[in-house]
Backbone as JSON, one array per atom type, in Angstrom:
{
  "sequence": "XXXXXXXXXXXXXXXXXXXXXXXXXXXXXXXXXXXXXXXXXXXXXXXXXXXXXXXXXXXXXXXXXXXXXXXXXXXXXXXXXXXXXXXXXXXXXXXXXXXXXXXXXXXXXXXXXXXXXXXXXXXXXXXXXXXXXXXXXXXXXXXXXXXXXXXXXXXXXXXXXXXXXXXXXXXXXXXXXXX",
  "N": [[14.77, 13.17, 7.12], [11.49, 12.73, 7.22], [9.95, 8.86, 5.95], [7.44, 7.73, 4.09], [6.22, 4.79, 2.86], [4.13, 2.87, 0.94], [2.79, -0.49, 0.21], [0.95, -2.33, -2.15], [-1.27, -4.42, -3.23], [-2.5, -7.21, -4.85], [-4.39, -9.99, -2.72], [-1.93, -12.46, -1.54], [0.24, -11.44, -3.02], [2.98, -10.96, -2.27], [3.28, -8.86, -0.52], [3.92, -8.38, 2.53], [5.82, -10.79, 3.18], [8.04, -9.27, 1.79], [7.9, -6.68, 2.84], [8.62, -7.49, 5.79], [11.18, -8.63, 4.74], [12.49, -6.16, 4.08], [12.44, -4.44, 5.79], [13.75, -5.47, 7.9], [16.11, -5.25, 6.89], [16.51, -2.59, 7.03], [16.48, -2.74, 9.85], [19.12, -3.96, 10.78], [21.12, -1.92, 9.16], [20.86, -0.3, 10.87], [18.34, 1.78, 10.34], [15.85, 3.2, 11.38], [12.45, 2.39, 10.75], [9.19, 2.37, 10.67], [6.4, -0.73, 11.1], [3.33, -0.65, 9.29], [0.09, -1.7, 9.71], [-2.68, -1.77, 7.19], [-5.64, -2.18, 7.71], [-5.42, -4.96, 10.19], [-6.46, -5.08, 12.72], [-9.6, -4.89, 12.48], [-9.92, -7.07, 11.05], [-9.39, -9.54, 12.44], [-11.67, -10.05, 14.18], [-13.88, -9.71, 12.24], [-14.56, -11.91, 9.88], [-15.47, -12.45, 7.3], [-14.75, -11.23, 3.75], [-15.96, -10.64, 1.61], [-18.17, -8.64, 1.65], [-20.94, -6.03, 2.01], [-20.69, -4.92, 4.46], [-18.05, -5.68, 5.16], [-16.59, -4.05, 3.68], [-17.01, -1.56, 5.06], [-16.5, -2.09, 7.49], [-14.02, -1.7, 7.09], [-13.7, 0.57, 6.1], [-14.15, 2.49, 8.68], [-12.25, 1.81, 10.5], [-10.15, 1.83, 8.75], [-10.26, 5.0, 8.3], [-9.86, 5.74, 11.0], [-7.39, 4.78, 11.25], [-5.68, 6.38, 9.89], [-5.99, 8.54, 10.56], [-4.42, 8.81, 12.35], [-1.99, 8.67, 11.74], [-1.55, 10.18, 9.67], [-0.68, 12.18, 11.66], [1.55, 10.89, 12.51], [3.32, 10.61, 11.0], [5.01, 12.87, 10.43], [7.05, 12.4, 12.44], [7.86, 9.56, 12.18], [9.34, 7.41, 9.72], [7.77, 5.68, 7.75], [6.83, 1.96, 6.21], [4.24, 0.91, 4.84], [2.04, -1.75, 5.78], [-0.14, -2.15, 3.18], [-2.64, 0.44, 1.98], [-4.66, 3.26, 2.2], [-5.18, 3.08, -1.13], [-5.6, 0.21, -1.7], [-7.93, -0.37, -0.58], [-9.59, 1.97, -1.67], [-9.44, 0.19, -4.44], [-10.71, -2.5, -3.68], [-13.54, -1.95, -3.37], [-14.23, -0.93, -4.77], [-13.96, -3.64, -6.79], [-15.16, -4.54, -5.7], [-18.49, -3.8, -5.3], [-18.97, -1.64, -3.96], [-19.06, 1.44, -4.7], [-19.38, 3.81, -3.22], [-18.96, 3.36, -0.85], [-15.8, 3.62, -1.01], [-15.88, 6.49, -2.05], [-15.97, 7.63, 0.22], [-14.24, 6.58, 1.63], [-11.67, 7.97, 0.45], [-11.48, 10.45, 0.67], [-11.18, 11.15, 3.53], [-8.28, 10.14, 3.44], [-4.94, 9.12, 4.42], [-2.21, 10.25, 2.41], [0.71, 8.28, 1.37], [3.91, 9.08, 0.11], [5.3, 7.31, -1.44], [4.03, 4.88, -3.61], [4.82, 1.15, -3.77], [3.31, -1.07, -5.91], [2.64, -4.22, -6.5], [2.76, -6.67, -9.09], [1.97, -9.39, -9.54], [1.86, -12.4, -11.25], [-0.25, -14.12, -13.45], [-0.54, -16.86, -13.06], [-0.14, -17.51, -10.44], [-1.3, -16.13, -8.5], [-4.6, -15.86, -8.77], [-6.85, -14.01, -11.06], [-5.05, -11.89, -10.68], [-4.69, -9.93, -12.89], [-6.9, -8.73, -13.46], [-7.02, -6.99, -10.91], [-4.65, -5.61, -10.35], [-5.18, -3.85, -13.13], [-6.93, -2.34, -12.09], [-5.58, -1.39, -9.87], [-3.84, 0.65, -11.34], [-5.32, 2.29, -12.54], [-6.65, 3.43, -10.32], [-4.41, 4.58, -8.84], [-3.59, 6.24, -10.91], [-5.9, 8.16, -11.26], [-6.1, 9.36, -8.4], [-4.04, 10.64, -8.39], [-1.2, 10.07, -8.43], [2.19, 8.97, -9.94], [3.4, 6.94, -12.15], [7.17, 5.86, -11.81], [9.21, 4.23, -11.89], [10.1, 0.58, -12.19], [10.41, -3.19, -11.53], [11.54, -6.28, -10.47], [10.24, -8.76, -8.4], [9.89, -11.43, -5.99], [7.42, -12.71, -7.41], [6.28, -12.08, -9.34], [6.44, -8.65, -10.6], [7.41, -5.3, -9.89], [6.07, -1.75, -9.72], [6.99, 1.25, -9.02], [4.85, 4.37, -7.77], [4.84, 7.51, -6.97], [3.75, 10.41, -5.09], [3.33, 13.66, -6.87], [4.69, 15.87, -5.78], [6.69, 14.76, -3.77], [9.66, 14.59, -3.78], [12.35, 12.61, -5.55], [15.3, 12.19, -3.65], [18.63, 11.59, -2.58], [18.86, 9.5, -0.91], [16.38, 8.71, -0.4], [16.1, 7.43, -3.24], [18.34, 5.29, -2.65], [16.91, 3.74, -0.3], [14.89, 2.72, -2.12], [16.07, 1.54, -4.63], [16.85, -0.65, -2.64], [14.25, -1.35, -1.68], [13.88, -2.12, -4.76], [15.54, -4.38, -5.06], [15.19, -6.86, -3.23]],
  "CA": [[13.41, 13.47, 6.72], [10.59, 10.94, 7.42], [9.29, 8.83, 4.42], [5.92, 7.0, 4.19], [5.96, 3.84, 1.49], [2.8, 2.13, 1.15], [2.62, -1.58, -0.13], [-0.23, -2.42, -2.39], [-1.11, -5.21, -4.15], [-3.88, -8.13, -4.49], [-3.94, -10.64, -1.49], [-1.59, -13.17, -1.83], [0.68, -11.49, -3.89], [3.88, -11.27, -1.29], [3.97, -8.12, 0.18], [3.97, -8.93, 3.98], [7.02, -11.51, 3.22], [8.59, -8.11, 1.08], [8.34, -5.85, 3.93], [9.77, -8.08, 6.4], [12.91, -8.69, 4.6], [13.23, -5.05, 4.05], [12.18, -4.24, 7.69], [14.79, -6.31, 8.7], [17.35, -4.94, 6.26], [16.91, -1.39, 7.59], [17.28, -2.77, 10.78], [20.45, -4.32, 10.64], [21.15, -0.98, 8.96], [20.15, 1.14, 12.08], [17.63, 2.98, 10.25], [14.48, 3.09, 11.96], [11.27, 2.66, 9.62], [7.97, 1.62, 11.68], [5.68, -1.13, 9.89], [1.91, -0.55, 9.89], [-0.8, -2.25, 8.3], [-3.65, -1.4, 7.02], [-6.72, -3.18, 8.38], [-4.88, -5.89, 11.06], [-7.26, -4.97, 13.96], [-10.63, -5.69, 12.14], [-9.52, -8.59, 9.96], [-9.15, -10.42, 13.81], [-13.05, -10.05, 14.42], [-14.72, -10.24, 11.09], [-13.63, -12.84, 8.78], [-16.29, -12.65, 6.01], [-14.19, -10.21, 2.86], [-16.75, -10.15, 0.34], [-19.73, -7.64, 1.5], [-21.02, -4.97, 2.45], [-20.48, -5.34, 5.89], [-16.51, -5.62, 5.4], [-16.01, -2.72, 3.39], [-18.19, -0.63, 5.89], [-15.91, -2.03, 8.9], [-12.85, -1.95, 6.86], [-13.56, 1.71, 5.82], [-14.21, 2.91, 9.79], [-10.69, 0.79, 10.94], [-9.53, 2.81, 8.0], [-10.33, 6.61, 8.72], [-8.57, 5.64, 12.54], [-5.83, 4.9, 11.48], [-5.21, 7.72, 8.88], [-6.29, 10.16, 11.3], [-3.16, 8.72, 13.32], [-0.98, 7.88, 10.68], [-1.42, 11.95, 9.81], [-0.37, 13.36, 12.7], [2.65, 10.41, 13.5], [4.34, 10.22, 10.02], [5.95, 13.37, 9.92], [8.24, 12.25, 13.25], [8.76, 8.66, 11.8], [9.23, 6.83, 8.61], [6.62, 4.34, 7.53], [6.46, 1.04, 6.03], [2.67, 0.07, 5.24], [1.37, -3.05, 4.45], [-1.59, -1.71, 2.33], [-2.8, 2.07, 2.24], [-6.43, 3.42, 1.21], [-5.79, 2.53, -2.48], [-6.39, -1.07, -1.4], [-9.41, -0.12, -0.09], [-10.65, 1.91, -3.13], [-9.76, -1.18, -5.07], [-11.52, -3.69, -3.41], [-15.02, -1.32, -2.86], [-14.78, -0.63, -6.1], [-14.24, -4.53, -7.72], [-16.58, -5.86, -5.04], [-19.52, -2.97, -6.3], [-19.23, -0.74, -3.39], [-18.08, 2.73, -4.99], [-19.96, 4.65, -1.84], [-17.83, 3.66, 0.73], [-14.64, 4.26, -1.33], [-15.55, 7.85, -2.22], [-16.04, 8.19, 1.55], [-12.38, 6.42, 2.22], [-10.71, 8.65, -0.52], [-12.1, 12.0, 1.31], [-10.0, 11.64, 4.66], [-6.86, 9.33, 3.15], [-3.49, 9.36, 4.44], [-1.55, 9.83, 0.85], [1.8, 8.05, 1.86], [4.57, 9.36, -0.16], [5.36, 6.37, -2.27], [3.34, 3.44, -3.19], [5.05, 0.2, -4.05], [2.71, -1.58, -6.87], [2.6, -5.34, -6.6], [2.04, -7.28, -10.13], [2.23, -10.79, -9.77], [2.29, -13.21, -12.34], [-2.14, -14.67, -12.88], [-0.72, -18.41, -12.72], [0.22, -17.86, -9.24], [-2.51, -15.66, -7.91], [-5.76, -15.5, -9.7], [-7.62, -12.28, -10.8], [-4.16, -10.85, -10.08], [-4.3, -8.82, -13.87], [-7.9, -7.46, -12.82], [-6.47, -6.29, -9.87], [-3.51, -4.72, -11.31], [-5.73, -3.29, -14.0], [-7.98, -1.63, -11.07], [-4.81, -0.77, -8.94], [-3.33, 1.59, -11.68], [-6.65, 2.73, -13.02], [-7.09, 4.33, -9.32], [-3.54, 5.45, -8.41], [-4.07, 7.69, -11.92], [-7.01, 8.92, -10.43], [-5.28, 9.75, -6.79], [-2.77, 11.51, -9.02], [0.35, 9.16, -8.18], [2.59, 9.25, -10.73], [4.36, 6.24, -12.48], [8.37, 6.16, -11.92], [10.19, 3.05, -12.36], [9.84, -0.2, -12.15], [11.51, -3.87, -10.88], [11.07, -7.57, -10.28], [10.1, -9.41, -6.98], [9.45, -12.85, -5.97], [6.36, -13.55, -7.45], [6.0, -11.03, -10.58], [7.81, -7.06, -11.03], [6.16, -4.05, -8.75], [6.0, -0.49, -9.95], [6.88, 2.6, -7.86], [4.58, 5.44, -7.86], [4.73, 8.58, -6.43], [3.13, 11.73, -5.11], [3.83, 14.31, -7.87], [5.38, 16.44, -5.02], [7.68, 14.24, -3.96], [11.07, 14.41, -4.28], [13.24, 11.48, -4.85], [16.52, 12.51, -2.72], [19.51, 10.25, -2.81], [18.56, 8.93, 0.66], [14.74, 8.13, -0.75], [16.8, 6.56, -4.3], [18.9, 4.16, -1.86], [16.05, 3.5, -0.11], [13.75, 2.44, -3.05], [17.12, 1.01, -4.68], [16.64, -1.91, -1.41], [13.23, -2.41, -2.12], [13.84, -3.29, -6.19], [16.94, -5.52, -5.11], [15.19, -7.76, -2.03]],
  "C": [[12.59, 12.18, 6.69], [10.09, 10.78, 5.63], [7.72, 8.19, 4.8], [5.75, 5.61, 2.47], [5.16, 3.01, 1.72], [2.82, 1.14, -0.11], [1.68, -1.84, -0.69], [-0.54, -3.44, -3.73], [-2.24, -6.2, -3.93], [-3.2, -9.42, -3.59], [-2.98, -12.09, -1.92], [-0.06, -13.04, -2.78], [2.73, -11.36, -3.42], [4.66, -9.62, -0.71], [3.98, -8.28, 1.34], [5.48, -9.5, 4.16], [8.23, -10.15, 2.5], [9.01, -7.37, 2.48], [8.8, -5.85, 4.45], [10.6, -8.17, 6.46], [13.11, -7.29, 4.69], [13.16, -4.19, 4.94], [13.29, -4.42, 8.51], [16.15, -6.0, 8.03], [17.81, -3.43, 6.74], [17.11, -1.39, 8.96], [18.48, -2.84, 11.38], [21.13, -3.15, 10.14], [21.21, 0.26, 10.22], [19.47, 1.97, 11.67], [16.03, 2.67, 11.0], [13.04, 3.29, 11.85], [10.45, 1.47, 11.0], [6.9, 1.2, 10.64], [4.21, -0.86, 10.43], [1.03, -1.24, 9.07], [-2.38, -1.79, 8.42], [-5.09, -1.83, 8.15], [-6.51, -4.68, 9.58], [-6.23, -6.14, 12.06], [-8.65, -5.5, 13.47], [-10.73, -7.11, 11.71], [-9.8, -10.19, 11.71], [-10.65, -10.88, 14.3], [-14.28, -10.22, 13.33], [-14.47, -10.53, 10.1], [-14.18, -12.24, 7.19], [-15.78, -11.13, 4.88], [-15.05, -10.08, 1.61], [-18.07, -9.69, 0.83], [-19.65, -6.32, 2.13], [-20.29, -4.4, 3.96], [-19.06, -5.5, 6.02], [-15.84, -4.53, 4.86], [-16.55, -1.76, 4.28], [-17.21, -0.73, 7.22], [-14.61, -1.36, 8.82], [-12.67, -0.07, 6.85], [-13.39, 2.5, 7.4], [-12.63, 2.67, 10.17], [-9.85, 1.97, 10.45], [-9.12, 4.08, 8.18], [-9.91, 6.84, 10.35], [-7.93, 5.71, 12.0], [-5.41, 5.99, 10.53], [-5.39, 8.79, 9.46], [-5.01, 9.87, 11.99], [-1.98, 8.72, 12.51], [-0.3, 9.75, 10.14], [-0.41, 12.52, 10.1], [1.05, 12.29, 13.21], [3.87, 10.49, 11.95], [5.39, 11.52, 9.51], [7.39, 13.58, 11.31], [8.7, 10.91, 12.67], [8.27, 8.58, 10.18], [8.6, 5.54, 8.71], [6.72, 2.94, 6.48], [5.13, 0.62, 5.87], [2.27, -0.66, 4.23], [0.04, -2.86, 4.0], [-1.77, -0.38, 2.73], [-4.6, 1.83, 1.94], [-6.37, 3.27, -0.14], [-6.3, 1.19, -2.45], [-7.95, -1.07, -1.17], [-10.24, 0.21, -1.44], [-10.68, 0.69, -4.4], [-10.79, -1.68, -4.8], [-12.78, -3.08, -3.53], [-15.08, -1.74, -4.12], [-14.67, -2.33, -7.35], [-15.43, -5.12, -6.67], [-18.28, -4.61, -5.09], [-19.76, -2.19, -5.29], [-18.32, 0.79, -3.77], [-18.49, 3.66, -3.99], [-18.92, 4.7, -1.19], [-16.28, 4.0, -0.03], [-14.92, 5.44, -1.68], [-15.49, 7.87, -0.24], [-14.58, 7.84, 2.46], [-11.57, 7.37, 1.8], [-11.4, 9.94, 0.46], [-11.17, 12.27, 2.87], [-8.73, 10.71, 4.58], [-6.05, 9.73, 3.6], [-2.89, 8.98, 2.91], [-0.26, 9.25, 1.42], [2.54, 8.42, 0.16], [4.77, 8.57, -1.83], [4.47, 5.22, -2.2], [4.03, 2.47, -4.43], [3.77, -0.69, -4.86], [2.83, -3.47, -6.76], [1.95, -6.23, -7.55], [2.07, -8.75, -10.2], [1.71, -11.35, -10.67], [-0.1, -14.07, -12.08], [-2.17, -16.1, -12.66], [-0.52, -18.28, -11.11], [-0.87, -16.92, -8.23], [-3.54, -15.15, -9.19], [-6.79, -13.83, -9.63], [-6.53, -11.45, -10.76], [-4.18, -9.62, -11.65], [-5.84, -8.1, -13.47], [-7.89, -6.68, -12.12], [-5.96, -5.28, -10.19], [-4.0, -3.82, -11.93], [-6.29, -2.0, -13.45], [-6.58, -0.53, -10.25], [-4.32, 0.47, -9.44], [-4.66, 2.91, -12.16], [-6.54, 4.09, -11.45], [-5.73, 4.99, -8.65], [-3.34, 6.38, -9.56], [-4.88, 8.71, -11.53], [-7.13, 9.68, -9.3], [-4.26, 10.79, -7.35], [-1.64, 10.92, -8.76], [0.67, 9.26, -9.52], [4.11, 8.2, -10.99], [5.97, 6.54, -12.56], [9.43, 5.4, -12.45], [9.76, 1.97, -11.92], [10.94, -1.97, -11.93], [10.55, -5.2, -10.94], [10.76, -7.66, -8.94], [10.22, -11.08, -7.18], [8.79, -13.7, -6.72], [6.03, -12.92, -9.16], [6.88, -10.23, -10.81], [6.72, -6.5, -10.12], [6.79, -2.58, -9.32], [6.25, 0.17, -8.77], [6.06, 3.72, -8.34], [4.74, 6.44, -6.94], [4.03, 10.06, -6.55], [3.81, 12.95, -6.15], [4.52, 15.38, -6.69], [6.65, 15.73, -4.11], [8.95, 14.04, -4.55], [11.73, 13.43, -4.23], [14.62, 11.9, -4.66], [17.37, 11.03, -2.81], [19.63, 8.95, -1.38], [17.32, 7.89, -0.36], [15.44, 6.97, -2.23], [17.42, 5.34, -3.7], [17.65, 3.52, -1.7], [15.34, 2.14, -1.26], [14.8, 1.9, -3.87], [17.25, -0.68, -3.85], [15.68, -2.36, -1.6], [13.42, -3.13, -3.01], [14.64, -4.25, -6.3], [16.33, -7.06, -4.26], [14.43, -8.51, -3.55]]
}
């Protein structure tokens, strides 16, 4: 059964280097999880992350790939570095709540989302973040499960209240809280 676990956390905080290892652990594994990231393709053409003008591109970028993401995730299992809660984050600390109702309206929900809390000496703003991140996966309806260390801080698992965790999906999510 395919999964979908979506990465989400404020920039800097080490999911990218997370995924990787555990990209590379289900490889060696032979299981075959495909990584995706959120926003890659814009980020390449317009640098500037604080305005209007980036949530506006970021949101378009966005509603592609969730229209694809849709229709491909119930042949594979996903990996993504960031989902649309990132998105409604950021609109919503940088004062655009417009364009995040208009992201939240055609979202891909991925399954699970990985929480990223890092520590505020090592990335700044990271408890506003945090603060914002749970604030809006309450709001999405995700639904706190357990919780773990990383590198840099601990990261929460939430999940879709329909979601089952299966002893496959427990392993799984078992590999993330260990890397």
């Amino acid at each position: 059964m395919p999964y979908s676990i979506a990465f989400v956390g404020v920039d800097g905080a080490g999911k990218t280097t997370l995924i990787n290892k555990i990209h590379k652990m289900f490889w060696i594994a032979g299981w075959e999880w495909r990584v995706k990231h959120q926003n890659g393709f814009m980020k390449r053409f317009y640098k500037h992350q604080h305005s209007r003008k980036w949530e506006y591109l970021n949101h378009i970028e966005l509603r592609i790939k969730n229209w694809l993401w849709k229709r491909r995730v119930s042949m594979h299992s996903y990996l993504f570095d960031r989902c649309y809660i990132c998105s409604l984050v950021y609109a919503n600390i940088e004062g655009h709540p417009d364009i995040a109702q208009k992201i939240r309206k055609k979202a891909f929900k991925p399954s699970i989302i990985v929480l990223f809390e890092p520590v505020e000496e090592l990335v700044p703003r990271a408890y506003e973040f945090t603060r914002e991140y749970k604030k809006v996966l309450g709001e999405e309806g995700y639904v706190y499960f357990r919780k773990g260390n990383h590198l840099f801080g601990r990261i929460t698992f939430w999940k879709q209240p329909e979601t089952q965790i299966t002893p496959l999906l427990r392993y799984v999510l078992s590999i993330i809280g260990s890397v």
